[in-house]
TORBA-801493 format. One record per atom (N, C-alpha, C, O, CB): residue in three letters; residue number from 1; x, y, z; atom name. Coordinates in Angstrom, 3 decimals, padded with zeros to 6 digits. Glycine has a CB too. Example, Ala and Ser with C-alpha at 12.3 -4.5 7.8 and 13.67 -1.06 7.14 Angstrom:
# residues 2
<Ala, 1, <013.190, -005.690, 007.800>, N>
<Ala, 1, <012.300, -004.500, 007.800>, CA>
<Ala, 1, <013.200, -003.300, 007.800>, C>
<Ala, 1, <014.236, -003.319, 008.465>, O>
<Ala, 1, <011.308, -004.473, 009.046>, CB>
<Ser, 2, <012.850, -002.250, 007.080>, N>
<Ser, 2, <013.670, -001.060, 007.140>, CA>
<Ser, 2, <012.900, 000.030, 007.870>, C>
<Ser, 2, <013.409, 001.138, 008.039>, O>
<Ser, 2, <014.084, -000.598, 005.725>, CB>
***
This chain:
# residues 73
<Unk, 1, <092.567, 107.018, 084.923>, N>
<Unk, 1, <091.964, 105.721, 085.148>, CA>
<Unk, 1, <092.848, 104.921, 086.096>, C>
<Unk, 1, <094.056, 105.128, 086.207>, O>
<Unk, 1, <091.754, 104.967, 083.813>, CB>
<Unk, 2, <092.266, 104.125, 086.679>, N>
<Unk, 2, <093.115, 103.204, 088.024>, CA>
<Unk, 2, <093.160, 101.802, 087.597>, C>
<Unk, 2, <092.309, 100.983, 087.250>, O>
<Unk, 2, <092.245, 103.192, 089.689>, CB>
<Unk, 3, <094.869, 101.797, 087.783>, N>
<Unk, 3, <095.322, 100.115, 087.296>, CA>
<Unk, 3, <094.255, 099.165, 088.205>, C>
<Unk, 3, <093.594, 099.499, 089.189>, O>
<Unk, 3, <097.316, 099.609, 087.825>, CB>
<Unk, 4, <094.306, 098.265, 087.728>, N>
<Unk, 4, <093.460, 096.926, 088.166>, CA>
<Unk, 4, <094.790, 096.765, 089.682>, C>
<Unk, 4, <095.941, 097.169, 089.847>, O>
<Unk, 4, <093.402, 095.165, 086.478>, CB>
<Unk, 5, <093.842, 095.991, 090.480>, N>
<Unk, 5, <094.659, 095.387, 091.389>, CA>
<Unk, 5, <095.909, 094.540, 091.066>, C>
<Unk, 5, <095.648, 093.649, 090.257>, O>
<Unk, 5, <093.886, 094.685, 092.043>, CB>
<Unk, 6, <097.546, 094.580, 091.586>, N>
<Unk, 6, <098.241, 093.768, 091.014>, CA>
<Unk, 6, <098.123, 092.439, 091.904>, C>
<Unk, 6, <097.947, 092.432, 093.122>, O>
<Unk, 6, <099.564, 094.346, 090.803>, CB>
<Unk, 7, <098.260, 091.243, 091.023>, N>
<Unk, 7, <098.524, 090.053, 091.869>, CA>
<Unk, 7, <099.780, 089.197, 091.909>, C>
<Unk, 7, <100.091, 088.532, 090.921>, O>
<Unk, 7, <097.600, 089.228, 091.589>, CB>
<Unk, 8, <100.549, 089.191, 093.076>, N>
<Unk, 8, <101.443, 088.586, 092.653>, CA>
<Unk, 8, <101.673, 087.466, 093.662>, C>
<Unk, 8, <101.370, 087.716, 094.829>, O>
<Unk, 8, <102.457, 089.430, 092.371>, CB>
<Unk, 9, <102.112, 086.398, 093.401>, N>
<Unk, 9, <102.228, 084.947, 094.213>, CA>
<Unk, 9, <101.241, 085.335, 095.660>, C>
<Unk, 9, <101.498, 085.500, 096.852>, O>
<Unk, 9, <104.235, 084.478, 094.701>, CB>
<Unk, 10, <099.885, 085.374, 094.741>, N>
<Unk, 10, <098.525, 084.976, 095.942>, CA>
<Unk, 10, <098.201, 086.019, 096.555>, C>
<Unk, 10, <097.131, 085.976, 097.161>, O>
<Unk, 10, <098.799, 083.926, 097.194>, CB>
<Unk, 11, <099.014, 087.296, 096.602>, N>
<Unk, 11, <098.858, 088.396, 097.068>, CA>
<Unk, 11, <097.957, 089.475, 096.665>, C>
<Unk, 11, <098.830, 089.292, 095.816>, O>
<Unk, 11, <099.808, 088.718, 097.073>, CB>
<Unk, 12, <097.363, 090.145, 096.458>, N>
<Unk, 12, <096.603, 091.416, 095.884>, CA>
<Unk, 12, <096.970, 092.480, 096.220>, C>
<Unk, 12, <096.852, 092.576, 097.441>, O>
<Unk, 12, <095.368, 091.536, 096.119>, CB>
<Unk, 13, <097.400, 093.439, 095.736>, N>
<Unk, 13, <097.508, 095.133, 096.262>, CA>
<Unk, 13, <097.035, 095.493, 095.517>, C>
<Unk, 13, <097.154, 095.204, 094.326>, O>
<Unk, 13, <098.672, 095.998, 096.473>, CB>
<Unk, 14, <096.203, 096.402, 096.127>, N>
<Unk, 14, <095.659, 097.373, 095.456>, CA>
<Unk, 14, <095.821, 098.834, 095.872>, C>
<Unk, 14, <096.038, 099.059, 097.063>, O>
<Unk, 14, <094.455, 097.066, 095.405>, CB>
<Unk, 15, <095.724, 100.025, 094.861>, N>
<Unk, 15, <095.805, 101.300, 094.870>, CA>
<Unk, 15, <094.545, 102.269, 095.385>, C>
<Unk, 15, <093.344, 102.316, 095.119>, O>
<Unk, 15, <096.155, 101.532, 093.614>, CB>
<Unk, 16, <095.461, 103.034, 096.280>, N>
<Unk, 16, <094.314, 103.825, 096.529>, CA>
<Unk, 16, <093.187, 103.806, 096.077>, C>
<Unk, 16, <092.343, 103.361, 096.856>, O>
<Unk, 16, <094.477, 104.751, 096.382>, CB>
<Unk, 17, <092.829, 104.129, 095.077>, N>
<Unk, 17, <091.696, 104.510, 094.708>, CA>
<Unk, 17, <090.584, 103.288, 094.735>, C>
<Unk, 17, <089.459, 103.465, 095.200>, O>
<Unk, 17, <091.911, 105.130, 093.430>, CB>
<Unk, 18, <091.033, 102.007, 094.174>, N>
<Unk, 18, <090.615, 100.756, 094.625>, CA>
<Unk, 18, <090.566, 100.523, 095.800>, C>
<Unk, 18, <089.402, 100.451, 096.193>, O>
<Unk, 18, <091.199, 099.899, 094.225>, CB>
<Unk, 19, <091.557, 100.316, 096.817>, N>
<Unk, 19, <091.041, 100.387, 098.282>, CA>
<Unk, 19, <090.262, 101.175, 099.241>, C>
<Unk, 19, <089.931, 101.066, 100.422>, O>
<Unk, 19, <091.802, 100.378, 098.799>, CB>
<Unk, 20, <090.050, 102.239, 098.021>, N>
<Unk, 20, <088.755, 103.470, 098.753>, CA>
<Unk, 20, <087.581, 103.217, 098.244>, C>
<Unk, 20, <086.618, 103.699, 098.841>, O>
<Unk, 20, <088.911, 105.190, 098.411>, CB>
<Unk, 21, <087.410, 102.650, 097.390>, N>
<Unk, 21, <086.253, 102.359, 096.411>, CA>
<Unk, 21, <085.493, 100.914, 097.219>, C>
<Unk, 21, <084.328, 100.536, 097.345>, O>
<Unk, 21, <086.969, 101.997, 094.573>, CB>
<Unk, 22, <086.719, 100.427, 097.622>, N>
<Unk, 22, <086.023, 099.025, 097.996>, CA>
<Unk, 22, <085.555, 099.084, 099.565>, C>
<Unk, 22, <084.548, 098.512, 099.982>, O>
<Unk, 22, <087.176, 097.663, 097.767>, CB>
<Unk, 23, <086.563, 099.971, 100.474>, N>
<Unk, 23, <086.011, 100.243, 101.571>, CA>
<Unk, 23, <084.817, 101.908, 102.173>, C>
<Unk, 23, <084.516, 102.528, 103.193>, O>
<Unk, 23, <087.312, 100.066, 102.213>, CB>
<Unk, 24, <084.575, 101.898, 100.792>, N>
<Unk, 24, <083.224, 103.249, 100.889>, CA>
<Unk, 24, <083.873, 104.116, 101.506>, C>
<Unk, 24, <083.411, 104.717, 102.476>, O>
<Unk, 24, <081.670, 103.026, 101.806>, CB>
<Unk, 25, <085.312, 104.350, 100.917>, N>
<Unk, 25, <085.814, 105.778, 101.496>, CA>
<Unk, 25, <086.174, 106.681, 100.314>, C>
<Unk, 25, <085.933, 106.303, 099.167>, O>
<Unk, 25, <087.192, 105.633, 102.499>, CB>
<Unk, 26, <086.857, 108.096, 100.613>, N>
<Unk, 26, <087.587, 108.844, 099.077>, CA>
<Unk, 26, <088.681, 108.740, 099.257>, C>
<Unk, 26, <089.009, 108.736, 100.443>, O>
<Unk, 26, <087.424, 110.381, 098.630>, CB>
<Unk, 27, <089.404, 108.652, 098.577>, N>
<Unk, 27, <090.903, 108.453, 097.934>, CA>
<Unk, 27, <091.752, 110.234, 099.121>, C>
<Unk, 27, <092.829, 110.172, 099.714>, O>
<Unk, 27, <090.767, 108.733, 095.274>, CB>
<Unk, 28, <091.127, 111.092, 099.101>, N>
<Unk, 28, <091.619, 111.894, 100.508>, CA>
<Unk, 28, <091.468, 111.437, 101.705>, C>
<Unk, 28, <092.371, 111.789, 102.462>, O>
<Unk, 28, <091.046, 113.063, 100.721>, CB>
<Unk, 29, <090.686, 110.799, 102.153>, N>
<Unk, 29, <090.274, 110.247, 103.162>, CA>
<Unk, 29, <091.178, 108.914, 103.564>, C>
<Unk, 29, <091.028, 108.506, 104.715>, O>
<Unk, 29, <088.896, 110.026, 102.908>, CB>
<Unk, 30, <091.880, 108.378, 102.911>, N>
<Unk, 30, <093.346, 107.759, 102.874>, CA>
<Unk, 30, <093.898, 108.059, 102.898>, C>
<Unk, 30, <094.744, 107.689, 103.712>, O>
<Unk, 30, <093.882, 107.278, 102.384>, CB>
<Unk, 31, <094.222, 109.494, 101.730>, N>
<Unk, 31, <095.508, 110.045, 102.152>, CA>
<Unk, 31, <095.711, 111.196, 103.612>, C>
<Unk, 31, <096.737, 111.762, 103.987>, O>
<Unk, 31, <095.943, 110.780, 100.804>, CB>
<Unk, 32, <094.433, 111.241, 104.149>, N>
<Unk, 32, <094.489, 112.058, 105.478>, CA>
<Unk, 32, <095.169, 111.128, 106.554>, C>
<Unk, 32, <096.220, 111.395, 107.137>, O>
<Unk, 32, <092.919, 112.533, 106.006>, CB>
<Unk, 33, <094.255, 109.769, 106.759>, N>
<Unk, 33, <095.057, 108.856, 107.790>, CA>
<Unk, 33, <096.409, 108.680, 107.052>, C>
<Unk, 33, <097.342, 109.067, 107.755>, O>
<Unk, 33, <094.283, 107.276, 108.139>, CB>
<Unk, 34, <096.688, 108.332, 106.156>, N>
<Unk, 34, <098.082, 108.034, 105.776>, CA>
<Unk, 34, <098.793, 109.023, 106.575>, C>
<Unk, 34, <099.478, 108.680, 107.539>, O>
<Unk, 34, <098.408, 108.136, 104.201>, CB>
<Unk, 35, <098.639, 110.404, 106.163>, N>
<Unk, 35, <099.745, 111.656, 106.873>, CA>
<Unk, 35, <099.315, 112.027, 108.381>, C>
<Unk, 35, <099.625, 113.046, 108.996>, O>
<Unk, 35, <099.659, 113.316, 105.908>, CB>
<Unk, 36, <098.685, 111.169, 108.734>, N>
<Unk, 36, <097.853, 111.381, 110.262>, CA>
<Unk, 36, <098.236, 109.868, 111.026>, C>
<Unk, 36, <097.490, 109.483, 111.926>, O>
<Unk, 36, <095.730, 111.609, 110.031>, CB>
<Unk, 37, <099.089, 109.270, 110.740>, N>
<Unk, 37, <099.119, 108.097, 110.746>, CA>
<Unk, 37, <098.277, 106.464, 111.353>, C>
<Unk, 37, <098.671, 105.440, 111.911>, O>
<Unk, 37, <100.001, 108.327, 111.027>, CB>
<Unk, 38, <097.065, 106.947, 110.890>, N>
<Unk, 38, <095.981, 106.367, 111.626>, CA>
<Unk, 38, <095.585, 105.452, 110.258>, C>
<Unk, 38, <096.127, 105.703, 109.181>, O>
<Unk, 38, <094.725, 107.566, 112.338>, CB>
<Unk, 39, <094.457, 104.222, 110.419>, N>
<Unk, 39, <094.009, 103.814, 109.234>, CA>
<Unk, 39, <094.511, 102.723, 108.831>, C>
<Unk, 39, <095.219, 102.236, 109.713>, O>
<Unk, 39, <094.140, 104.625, 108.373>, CB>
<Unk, 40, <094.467, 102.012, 107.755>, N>
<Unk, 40, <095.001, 100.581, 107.511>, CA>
<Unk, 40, <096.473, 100.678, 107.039>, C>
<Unk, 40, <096.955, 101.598, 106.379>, O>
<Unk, 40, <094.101, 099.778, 106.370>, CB>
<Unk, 41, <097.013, 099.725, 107.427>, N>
<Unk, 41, <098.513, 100.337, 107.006>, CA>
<Unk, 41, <098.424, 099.937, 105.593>, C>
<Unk, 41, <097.511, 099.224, 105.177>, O>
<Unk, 41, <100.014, 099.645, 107.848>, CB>
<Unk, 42, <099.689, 100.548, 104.610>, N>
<Unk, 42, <099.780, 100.659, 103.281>, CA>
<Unk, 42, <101.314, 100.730, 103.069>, C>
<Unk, 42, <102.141, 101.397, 103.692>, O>
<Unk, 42, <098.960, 101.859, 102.737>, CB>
<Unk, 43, <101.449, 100.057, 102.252>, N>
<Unk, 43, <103.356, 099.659, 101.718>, CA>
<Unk, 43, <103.169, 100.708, 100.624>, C>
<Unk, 43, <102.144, 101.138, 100.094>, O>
<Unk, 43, <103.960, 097.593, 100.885>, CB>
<Unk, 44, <105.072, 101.127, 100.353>, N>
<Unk, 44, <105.489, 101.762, 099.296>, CA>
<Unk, 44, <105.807, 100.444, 098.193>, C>
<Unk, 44, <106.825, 099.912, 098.636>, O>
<Unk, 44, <106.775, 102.764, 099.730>, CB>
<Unk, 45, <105.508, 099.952, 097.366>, N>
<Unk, 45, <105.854, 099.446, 096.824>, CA>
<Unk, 45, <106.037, 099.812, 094.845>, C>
<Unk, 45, <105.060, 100.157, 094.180>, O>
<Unk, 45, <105.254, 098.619, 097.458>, CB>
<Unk, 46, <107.590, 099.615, 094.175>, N>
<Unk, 46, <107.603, 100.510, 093.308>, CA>
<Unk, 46, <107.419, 101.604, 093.492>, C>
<Unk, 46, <106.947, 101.779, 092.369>, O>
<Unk, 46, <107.061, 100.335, 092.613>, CB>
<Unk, 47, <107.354, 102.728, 094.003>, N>
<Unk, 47, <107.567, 103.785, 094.137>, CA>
<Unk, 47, <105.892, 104.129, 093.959>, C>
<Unk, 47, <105.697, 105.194, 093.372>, O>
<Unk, 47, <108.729, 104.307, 093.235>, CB>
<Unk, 48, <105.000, 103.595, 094.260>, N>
<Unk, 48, <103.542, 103.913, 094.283>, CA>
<Unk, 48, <103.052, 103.382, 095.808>, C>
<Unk, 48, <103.785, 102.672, 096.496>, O>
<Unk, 48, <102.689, 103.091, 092.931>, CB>
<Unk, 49, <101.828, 103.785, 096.205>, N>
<Unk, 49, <101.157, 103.470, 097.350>, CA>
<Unk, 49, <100.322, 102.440, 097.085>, C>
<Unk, 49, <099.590, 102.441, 096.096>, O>
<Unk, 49, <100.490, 104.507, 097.895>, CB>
<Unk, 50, <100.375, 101.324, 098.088>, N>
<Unk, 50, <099.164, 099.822, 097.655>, CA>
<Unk, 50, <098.724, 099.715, 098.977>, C>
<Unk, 50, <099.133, 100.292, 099.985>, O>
<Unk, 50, <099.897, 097.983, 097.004>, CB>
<Unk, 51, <098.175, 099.209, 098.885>, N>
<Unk, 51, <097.039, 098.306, 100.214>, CA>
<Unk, 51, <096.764, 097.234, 099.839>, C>
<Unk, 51, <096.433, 096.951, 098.688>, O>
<Unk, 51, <095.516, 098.835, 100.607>, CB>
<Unk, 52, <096.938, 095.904, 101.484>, N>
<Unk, 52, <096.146, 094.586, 100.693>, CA>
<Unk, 52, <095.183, 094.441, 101.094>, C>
<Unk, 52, <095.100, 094.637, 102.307>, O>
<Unk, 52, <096.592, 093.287, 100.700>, CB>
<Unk, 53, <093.962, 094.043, 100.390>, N>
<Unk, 53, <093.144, 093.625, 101.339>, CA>
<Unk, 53, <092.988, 093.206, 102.268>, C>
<Unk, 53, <092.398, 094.018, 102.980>, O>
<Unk, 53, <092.758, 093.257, 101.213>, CB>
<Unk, 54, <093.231, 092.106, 102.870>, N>
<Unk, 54, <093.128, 091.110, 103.934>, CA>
<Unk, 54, <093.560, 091.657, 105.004>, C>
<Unk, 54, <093.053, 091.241, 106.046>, O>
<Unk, 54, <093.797, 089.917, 103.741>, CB>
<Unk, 55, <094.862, 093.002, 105.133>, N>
<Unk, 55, <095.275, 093.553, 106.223>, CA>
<Unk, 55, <094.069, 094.620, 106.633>, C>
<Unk, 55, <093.533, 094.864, 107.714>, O>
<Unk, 55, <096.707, 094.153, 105.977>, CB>
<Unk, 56, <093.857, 095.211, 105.138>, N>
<Unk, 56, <092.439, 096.671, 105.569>, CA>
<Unk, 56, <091.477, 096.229, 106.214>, C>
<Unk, 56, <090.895, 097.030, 106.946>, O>
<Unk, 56, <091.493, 097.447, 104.283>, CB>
<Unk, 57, <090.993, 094.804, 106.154>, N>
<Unk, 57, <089.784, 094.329, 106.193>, CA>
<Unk, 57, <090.476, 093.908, 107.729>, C>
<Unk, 57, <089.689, 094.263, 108.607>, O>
<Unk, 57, <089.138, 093.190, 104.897>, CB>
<Unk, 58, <091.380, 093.433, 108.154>, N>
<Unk, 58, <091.428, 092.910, 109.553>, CA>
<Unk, 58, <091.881, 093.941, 110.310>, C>
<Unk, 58, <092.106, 093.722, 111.501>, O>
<Unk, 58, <092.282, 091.708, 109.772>, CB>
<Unk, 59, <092.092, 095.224, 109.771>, N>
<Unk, 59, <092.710, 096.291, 110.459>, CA>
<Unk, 59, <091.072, 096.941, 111.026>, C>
<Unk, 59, <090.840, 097.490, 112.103>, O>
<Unk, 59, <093.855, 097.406, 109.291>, CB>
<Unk, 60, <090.145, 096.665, 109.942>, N>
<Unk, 60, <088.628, 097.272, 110.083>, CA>
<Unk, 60, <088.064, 096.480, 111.012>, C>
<Unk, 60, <087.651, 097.014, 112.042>, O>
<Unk, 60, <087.679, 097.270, 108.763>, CB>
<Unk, 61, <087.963, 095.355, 110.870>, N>
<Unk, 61, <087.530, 094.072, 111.987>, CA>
<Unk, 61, <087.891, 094.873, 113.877>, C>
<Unk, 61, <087.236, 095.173, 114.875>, O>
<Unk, 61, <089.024, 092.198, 111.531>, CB>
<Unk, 62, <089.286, 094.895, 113.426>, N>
<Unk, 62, <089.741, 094.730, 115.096>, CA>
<Unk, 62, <089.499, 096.040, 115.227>, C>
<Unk, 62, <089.679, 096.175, 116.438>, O>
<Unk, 62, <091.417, 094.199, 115.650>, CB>
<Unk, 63, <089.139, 097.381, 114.707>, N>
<Unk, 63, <089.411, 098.826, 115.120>, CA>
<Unk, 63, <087.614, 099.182, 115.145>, C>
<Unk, 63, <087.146, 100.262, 115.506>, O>
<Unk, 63, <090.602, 099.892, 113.770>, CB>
<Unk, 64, <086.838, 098.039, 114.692>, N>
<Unk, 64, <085.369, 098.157, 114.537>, CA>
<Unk, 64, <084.727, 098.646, 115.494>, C>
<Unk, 64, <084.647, 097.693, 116.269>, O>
<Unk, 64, <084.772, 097.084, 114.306>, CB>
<Unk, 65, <084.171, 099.571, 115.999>, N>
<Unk, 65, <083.288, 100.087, 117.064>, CA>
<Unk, 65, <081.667, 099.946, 117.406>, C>
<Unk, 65, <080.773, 100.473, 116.744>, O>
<Unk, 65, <083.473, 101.288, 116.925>, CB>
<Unk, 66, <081.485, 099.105, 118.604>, N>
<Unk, 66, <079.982, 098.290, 118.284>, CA>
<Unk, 66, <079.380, 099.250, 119.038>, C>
<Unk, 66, <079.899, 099.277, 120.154>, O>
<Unk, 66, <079.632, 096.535, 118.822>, CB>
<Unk, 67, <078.032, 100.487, 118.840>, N>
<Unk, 67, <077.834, 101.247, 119.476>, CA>
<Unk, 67, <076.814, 100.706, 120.234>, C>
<Unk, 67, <076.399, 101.485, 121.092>, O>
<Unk, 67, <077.738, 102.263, 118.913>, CB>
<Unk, 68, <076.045, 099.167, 120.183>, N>
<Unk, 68, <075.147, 098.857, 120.835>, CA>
<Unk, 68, <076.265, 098.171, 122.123>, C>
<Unk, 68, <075.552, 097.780, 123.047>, O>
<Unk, 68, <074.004, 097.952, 119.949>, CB>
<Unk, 69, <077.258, 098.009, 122.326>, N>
<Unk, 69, <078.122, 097.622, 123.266>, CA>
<Unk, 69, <078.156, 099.179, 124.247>, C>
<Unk, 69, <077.803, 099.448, 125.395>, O>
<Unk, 69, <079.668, 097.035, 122.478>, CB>
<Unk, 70, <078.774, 099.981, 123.118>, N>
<Unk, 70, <078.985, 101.158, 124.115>, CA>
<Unk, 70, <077.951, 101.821, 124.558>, C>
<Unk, 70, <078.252, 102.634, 125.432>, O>
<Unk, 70, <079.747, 102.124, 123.650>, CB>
<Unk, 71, <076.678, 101.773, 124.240>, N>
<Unk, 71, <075.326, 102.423, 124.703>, CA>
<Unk, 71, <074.925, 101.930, 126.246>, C>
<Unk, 71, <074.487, 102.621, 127.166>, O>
<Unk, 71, <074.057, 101.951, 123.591>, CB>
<Unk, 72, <075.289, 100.172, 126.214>, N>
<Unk, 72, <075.322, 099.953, 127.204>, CA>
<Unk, 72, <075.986, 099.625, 128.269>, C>
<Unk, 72, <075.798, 098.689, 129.046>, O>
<Unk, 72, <074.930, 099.644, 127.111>, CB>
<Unk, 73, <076.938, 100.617, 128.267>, N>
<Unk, 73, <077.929, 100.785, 129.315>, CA>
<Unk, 73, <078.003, 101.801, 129.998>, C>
<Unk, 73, <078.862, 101.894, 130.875>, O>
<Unk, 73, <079.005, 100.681, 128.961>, CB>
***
């Protein structure tokens, strides 16, 4: 089972499996960009892997690919 997100002074991290769940990916599919080094970045923290939101989500924003842009080019 997967800990709840931790919060600490305003912050959120969350664990793999939560940050795959929330961005409609699998928990391999993180750990592929992780060892591929592509993907939202992710801290060691405690000796476990977290993600915060706000970075995944602006890492997704700016890396977003608009294919009605590229169709017409």
């Amino acid at each position: 089972m997967d800990k709840p997100a931790a919060k600490e002074s305003g912050t959120t991290w969350n664990t793999p499996a939560t940050e795959a769940a929330r961005i409609g990916v699998t928990t391999r599919t993180l750990a592929r960009w992780r060892r591929s080094r592509v993907g939202p970045p992710w801290f060691q923290v405690c000796g476990g892997i977290r993600y915060r939101p706000d970075i995944t989500d602006a890492y997704l924003l700016e890396t977003r690919q608009d294919p009605v842009a590229e169709a017409a080019e």
